[in-house]
C-alpha positions in Angstrom: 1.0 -8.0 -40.5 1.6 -4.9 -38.5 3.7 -5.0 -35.5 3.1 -1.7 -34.1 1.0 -1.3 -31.0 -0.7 1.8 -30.3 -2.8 1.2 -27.0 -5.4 4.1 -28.4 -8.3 3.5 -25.4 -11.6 4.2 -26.0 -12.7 7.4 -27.2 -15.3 9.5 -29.0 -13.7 10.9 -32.3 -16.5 13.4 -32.4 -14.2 15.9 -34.0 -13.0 13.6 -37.1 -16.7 12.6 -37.6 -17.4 16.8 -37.8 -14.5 17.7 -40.2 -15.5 14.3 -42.3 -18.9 15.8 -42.1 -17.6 19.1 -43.8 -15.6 17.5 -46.3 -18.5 15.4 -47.5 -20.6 18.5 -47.8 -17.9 20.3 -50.3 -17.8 17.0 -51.6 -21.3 15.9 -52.3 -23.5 18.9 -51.3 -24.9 17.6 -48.4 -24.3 18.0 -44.6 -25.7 14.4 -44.1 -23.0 11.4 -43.2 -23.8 7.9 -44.8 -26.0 6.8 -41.4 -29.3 8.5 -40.2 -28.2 7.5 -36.7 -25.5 10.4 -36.4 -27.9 13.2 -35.3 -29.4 10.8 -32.7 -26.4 9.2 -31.1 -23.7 10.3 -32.0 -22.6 7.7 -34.9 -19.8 6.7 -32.1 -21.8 5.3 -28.6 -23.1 1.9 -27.5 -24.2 1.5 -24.0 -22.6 -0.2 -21.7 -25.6 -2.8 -21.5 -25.5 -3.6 -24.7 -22.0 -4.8 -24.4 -22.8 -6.5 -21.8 -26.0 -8.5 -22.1 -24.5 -10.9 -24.7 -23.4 -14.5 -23.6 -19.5 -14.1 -22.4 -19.9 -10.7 -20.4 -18.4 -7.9 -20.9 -15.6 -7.7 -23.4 -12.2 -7.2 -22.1 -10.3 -6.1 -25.4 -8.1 -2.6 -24.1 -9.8 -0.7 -26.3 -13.5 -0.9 -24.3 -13.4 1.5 -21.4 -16.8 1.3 -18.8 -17.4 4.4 -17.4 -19.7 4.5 -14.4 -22.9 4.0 -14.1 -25.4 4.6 -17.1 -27.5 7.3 -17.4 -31.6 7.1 -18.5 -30.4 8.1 -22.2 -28.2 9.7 -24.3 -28.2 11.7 -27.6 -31.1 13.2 -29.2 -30.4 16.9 -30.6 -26.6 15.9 -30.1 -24.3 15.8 -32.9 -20.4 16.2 -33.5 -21.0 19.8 -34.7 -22.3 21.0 -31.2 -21.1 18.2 -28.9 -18.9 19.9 -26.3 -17.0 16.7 -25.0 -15.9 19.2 -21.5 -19.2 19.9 -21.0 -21.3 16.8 -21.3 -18.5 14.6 -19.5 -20.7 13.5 -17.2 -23.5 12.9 -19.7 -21.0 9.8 -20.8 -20.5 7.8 -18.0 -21.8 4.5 -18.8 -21.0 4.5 -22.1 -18.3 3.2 -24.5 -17.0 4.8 -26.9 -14.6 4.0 -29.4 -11.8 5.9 -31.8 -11.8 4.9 -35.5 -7.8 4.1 -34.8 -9.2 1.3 -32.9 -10.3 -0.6 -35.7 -6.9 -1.2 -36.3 -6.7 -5.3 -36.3 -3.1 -5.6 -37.0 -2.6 -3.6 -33.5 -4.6 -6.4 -31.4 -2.0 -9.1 -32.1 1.4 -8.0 -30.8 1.5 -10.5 -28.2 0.4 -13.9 -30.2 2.8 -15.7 -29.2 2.7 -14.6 -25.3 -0.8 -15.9 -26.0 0.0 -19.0 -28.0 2.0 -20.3 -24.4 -0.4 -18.4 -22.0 -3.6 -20.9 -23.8 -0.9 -24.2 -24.0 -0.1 -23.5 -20.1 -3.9 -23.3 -19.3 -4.7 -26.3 -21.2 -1.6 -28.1 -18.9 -2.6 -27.0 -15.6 -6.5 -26.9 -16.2 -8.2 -23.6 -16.8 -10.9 -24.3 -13.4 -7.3 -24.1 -11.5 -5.9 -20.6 -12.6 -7.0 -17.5 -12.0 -8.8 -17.1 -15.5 -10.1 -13.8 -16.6 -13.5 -12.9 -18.3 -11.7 -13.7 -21.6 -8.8 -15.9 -21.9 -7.8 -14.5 -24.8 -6.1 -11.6 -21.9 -4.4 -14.5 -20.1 -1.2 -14.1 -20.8 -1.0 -11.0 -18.9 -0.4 -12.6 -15.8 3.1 -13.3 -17.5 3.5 -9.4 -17.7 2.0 -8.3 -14.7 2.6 -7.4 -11.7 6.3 -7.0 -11.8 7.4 -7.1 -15.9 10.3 -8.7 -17.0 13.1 -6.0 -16.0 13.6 -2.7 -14.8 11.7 0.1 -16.4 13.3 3.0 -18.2 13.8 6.3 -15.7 9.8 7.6 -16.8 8.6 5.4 -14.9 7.6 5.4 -11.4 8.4 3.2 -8.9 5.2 0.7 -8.4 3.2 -1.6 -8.7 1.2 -2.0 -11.9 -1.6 -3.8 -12.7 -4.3 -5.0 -16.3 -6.2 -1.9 -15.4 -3.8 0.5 -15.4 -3.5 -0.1 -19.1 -7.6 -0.1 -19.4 -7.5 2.8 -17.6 -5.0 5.1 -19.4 -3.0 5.0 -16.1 0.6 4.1 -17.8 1.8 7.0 -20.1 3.5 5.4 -23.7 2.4 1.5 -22.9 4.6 0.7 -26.3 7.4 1.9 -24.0 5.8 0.3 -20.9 5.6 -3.2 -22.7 8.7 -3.1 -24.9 10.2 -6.0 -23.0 8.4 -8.1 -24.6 9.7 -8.5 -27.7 8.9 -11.5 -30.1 12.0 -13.1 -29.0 11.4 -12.5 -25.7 7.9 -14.3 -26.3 9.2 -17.2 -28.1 10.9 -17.8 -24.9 8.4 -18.0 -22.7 5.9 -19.6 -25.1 8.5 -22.0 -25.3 7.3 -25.8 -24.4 10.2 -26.9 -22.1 9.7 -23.7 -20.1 5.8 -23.9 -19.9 6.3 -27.8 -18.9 8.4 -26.0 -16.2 5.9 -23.5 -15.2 3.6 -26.3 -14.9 5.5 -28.2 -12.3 6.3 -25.4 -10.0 2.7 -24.4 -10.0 1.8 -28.0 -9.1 4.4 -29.3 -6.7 6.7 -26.0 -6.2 9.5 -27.9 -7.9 10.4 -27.5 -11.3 10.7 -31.2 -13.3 12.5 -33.7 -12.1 16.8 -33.2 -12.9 15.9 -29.4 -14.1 16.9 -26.5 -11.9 15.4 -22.9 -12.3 18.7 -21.5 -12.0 19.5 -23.0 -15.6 16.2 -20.6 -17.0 16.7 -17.3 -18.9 16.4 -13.9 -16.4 13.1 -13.6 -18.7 11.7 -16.9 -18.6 12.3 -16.6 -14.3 10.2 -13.4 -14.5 7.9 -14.4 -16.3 7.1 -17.5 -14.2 7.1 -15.3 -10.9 4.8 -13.1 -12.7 2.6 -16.3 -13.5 2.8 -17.7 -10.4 2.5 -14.2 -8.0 -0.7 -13.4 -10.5 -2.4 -16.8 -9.6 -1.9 -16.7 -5.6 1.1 -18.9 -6.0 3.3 -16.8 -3.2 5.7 -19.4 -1.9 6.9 -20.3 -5.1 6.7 -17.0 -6.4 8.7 -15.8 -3.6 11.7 -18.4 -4.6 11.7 -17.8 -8.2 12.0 -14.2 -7.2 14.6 -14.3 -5.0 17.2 -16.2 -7.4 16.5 -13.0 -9.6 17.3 -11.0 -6.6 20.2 -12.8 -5.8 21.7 -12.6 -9.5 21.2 -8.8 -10.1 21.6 -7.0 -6.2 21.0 -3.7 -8.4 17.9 -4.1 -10.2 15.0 -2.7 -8.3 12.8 -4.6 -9.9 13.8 -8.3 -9.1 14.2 -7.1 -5.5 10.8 -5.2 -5.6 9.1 -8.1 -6.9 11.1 -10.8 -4.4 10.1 -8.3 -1.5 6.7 -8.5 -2.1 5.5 -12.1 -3.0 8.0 -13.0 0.4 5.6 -10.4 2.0 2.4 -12.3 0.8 4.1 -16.0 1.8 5.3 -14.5 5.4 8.9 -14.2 5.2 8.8 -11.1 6.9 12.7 -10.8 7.8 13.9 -11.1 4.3 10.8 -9.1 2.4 11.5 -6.3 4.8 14.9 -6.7 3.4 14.8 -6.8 -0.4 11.9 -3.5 -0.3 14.6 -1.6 1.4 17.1 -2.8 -1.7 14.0 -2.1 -3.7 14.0 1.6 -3.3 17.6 2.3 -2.9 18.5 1.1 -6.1 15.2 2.9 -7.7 15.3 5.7 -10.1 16.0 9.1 -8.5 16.3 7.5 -5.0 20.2 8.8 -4.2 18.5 12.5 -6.0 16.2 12.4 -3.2 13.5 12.6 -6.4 11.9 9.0 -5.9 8.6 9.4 -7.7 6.1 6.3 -6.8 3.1 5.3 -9.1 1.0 2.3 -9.9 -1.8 1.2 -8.3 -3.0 -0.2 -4.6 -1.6 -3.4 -3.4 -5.3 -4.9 -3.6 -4.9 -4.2 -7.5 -2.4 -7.1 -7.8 -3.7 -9.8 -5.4 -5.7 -12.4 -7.3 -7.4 -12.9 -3.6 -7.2 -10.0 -1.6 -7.8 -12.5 1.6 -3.9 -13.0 1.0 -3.1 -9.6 1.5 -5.3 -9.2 4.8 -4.0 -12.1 6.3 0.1 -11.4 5.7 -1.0 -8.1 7.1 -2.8 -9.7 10.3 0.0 -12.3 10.4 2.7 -9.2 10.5 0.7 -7.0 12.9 1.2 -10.1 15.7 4.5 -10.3 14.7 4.8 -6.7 15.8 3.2 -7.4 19.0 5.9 -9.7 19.6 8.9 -7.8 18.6 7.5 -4.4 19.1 11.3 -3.0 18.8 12.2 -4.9 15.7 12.6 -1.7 13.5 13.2 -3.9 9.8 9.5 -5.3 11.0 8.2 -1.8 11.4 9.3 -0.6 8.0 7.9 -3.4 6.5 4.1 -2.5 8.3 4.8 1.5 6.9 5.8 -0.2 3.2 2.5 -1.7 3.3 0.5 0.7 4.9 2.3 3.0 1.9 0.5 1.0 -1.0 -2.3 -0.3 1.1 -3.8 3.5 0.6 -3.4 4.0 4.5 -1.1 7.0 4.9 -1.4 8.5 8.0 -0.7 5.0 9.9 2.3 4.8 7.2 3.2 8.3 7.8 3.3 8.1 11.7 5.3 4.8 11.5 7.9 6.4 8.7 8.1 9.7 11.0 8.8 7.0 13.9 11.7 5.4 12.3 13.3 8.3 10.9 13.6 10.0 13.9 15.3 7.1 15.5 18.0 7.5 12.2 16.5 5.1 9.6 17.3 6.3 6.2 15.5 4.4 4.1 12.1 5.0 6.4 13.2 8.7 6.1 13.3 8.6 2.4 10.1 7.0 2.0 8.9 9.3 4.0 10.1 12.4 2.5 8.4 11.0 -1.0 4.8 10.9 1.0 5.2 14.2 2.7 6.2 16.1 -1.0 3.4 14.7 -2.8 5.3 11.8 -5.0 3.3 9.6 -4.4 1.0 8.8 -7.2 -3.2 9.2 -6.2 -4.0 5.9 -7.6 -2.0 4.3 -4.5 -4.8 5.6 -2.1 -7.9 3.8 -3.2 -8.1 0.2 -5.0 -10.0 0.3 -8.2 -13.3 -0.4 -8.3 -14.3 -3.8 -7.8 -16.8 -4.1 -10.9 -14.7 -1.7 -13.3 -16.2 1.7 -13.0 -14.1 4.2 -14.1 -13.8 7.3 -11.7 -14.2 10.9 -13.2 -10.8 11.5 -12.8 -9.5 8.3 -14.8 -11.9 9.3 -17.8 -10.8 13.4 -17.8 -7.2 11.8 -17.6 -8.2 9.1 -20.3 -9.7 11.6 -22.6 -6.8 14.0 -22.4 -4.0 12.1 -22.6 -4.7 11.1 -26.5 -6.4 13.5 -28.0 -5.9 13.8 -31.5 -3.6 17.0 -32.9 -5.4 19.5 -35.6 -2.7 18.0 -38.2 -3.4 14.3 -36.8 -7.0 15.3 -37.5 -7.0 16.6 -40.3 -4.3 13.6 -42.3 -7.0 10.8 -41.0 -10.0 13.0 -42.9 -7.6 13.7 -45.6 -7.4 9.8 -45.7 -10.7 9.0 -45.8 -11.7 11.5 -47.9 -9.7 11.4 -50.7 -7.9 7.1 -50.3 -4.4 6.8 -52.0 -2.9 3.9 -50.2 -4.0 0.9 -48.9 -3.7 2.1 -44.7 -6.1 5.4 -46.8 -9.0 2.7 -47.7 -8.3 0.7 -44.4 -9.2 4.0 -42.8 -12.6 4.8 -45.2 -13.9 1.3 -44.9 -13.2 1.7 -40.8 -15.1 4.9 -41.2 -17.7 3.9 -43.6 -18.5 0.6 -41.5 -19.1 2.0 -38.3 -21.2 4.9 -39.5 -23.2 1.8 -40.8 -22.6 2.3 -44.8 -21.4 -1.6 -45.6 -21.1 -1.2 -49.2 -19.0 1.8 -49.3 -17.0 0.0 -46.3 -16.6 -3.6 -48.1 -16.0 -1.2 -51.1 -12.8 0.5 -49.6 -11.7 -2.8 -48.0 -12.0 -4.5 -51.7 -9.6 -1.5 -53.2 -6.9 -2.5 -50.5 -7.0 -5.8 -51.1 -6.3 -5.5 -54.5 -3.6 -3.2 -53.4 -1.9 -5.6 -50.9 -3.2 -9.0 -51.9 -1.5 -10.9 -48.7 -3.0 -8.3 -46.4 -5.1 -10.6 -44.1 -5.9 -7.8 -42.0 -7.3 -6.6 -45.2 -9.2 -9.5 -45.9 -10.5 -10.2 -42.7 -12.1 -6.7 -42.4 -13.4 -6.9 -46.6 -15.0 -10.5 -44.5 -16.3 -8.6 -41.8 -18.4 -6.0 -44.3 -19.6 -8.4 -46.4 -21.2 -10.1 -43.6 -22.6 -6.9 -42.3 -23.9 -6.2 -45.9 -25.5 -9.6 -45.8 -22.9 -11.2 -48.3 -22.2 -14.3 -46.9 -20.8 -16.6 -49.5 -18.3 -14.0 -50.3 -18.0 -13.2 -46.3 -17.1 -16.6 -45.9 -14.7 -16.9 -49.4 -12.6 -13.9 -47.7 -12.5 -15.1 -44.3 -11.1 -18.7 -45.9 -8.2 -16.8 -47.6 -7.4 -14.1 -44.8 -6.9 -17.7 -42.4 -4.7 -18.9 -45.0 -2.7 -16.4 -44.4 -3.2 -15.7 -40.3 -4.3 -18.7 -39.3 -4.2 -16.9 -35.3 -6.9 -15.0 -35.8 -9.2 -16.6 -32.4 -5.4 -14.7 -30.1 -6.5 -11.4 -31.3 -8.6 -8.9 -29.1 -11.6 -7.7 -30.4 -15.1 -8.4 -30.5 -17.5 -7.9 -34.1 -19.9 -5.7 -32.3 -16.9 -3.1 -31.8 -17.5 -2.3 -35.3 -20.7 -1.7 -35.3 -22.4 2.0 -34.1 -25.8 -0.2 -34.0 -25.3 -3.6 -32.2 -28.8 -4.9 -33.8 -26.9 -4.7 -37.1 -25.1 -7.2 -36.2 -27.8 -9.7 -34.5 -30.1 -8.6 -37.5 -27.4 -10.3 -39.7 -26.5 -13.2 -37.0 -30.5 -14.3 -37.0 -30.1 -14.3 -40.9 -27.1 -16.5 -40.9 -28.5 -18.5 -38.3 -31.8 -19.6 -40.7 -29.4 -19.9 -43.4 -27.2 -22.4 -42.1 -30.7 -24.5 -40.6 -31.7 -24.8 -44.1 -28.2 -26.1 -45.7 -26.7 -27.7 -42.8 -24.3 -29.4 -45.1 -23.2 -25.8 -45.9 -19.3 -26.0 -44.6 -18.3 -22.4 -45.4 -21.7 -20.8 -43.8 -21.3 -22.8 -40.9 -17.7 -22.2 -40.2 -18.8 -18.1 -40.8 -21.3 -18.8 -38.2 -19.1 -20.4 -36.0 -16.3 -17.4 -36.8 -19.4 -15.0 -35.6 -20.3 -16.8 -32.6 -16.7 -16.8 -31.3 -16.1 -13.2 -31.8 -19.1 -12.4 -29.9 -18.1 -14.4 -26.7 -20.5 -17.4 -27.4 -18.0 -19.6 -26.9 -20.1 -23.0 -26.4 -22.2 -22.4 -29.4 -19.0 -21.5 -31.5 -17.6 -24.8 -30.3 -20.5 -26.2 -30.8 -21.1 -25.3 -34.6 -17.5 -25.5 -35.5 -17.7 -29.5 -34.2 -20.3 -29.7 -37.3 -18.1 -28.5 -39.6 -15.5 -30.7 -38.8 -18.0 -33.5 -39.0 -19.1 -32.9 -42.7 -15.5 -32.0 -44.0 -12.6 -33.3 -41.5 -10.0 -31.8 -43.4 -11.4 -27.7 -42.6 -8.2 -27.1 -40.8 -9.1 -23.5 -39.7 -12.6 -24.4 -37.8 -9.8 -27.0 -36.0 -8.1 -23.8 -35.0 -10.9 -22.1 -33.8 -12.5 -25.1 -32.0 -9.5 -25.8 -29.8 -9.2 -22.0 -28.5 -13.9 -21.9 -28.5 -13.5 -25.0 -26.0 -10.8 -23.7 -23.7 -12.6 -20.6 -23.3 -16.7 -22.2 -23.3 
């Protein structure tokens, strides 16, 4: 299985569809690509409503990007010969659109095991008691964000950084970004003793009786602050934090992090403290070339109320001790990444006249313009992407001519088995199933423990209405990756049409009434369901199959990750 991870966001690859175009002309004599649609939309868009009208919302795999708001419709004389993506940026917003590099499967499961003890810690505390996201497949982000596990290489700025700044194309080389989370580093913190530990402290704020969280890993500590911060646990989060801080006085990370979840739990002495620590010991801080980034403290709250109330609840403090200057910089920090500059600015200017250095800094950073824009404004609540974020998003990935013209090379003219992963990509999406199932075939036979492989020769045949041998391949390809319900995706990703893919779900559907005995159809149906976001009926129709044939091992699987998610 591949263990590369290529955050390619969503997209259109109007320019490989047009040279693909041309090569199939020399090729065949024609102009026309396998799918009639191409000339009407685009071969690449689905609406942002179609996404969204299914049971289970709105996907949240990082390759779906929601622009804006939708326009009254899209396409008609368009086509990827004359489509000028400058020009008609604004004729996208609302839609999604997708890259053929994101059909890469292998990609969406570089963090099962993160997952794996992300799913276990849910089913411990209670999944009504966390703060779950819209698919908890994503959970085990609050393990990485808002703080990470360590200090960031030098690229980075100095921040805070959020799930939508990856969504949003906001963090330049996220392989880099996320490196510190190796598998080791995973197996850690999926690790049972330490999730029974993260468990406890979220419950009680004490880790299990006769443990101590100065026995855990630096890893394993940030990790659980990350957890804890993420679900409005401050207190605790503050404490785990600070035995980081108190460990490593020069990272400006653990002191970052300690600073602010004190902030949120209204230590005010000590946060005001450790943020000072935090950006003298940042990159480029002695250089006077402190760059700051991320996103607006509102970004990382799980309940923003928290954030207004520390801030009322320092603001009377300041009434009280007007002349307490630590309490002061504290109020300009978070005025700074609260997006309210001039009051930061004023109160910065303030304290550096009267000879603070660190306020003087700061304040040389927001007067020189490094400060990042995506501090002044929280993102938007229902998450709308700005026009900035999508000409920074379109820009910042953008194929090269010899990038180009390799992938058309490759689907063109297949010599290996990533070649016919590519064509069948290609050939599925522009709605040509055979041709896709086809290509999918050749690299099984090429690589015949390639479940990625498998799983996408499964997905074909089901779109070419194939669903014995849909089912056969899906059987072996869980044989071989039985974690298939921790990956990121959803079916109608792969489909240019989404009422492909219902035409063929209301056709399984009648199938399986008339054989309800039928173990493999059911288990495919239950398979569909769950990779659509129906989570109850997937649960639902995978408890059949277990009831006709107890021993079906992988509808177990998929019925214990359906339920915690239904």
């Amino acid at each position: 299985m591949a263990t590369g991870f290529r955050w390619a966001m969503a997209v259109a690859m109007v320019c490989v569809l047009s040279d693909v175009a041309a090569a199939q002309k020399r090729m065949y004599g024609t102009g026309n690509l396998p799918s009639e649609r191409l000339g009407q939309n685009i071969g690449a868009v689905t609406s942002a409503s179609q996404f969204t009208r299914r049971t289970g919302g709105s996907p949240t795999g990082l390759l779906a990007a929601p622009f804006g708001v939708s326009p009254s419709r899209f396409g008609g004389k368009l086509s990827p010969a004359n489509l000028d993506l400058g020009q008609l940026r604004p004729e996208l917003v609302g839609r999604r659109l997708r890259s053929l590099e994101s059909f890469a499967l292998g990609e969406r499961a570089r963090f099962a095991e993160l997952q794996k003890g992300s799913l276990e810690l849910g089913l411990l505390l209670g999944g009504e008691k966390t703060a779950r996201p819209d698919d908890l497949r994503q959970a085990f982000f609050q393990f990485v964000f808002p703080f990470g596990l360590r200090d960031k290489p030098e690229q980075y700025d100095y921040g805070y950084y959020c799930l939508n700044c990856l969504q949003r194309g906001r963090i330049k080389n996220p392989e880099l970004f996320l490196g510190e989370f190796t598998e080791e580093a995973q197996g850690t913190i999926a690790n049972k003793a330490f999730l029974d530990a993260v468990a406890a402290v979220y419950r009680t704020d004490q880790p299990p009786e006769g443990q101590s969280l100065d026995a855990l890993y630096d890893s394993q500590l940030a990790a659980m602050g990350n957890y804890l911060f993420s679900n409005g646990h401050y207190p605790a989060a503050a404490d785990v934090w600070s035995i980081l801080a108190t460990r490593d006085p020069t990272s400006s990370l653990f002191a970052q992090a300690a600073g602010q979840s004190l902030f949120a739990a209204q230590r005010f002495p000590d946060a005001a403290r450790l943020l000072r620590r935090s950006l003298t010991t940042a990159h480029g801080w002695k250089d006077d070339s402190l760059r700051i980034g991320g996103v607006n403290l509102q970004d990382i709250y799980h309940d923003v109320g928290a954030l207004a109330e520390a801030r009322q609840v320092l603001e009377l403090a300041l009434q009280r001790a007007p002349e307490d200057k630590n309490l002061q910089f504290l109020m300009a920090y978070i005025d700074l990444f609260h997006g309210l500059w001039d009051r930061a600015d004023t109160r910065l200017e303030s304290l550096a006249a009267a000879g603070d250095r660190d306020a003087d800094g700061l304040l040389r950073a927001l007067r020189t313009g490094r400060v990042g824009p995506w501090i002044k404004f929280p993102a938007s609540p229902d998450g709308k992407m700005t026009a900035a974020e999508f000409e920074q998003l379109t820009t910042s990935i953008e194929l090269t001519r010899e990038e180009r013209a390799a992938l058309v090379e490759s689907i063109t003219n297949p010599k290996t088995v990533e070649d016919y992963m590519h064509r069948g990509d290609f050939y599925f999406f522009m709605g040509s199933y055979p041709i896709a199932a086809e290509a999918y075939g050749r690299a099984v036979q090429m690589a015949p423990d390639n479940a990625i492989a498998k799983f996408a020769e499964s997905h074909a045949a089901f779109a070419n209405g194939e669903y014995v041998y849909s089912a056969k391949r899906l059987k072996e390809a869980l044989a071989i990756e039985p974690d298939i319900g921790l990956y990121n995706f959803r079916l109608e990703e792969f489909y240019s049409d989404r009422s492909q893919l219902d035409r063929r779900l209301r056709d399984l559907e009648h199938m399986t009434k008339l054989r309800p005995d039928d173990a493999q159809k059911q288990f495919l149906l239950g398979y569909v369901y769950y990779f659509d976001g129906r989570y109850t009926e997937s649960a639902n129709t995978l408890l059949q199959v277990l009831t006709a044939s107890p021993d079906y091992d992988a509808a177990r699987n998929l019925l214990k990750l359906a339920r915690l998610q239904s």
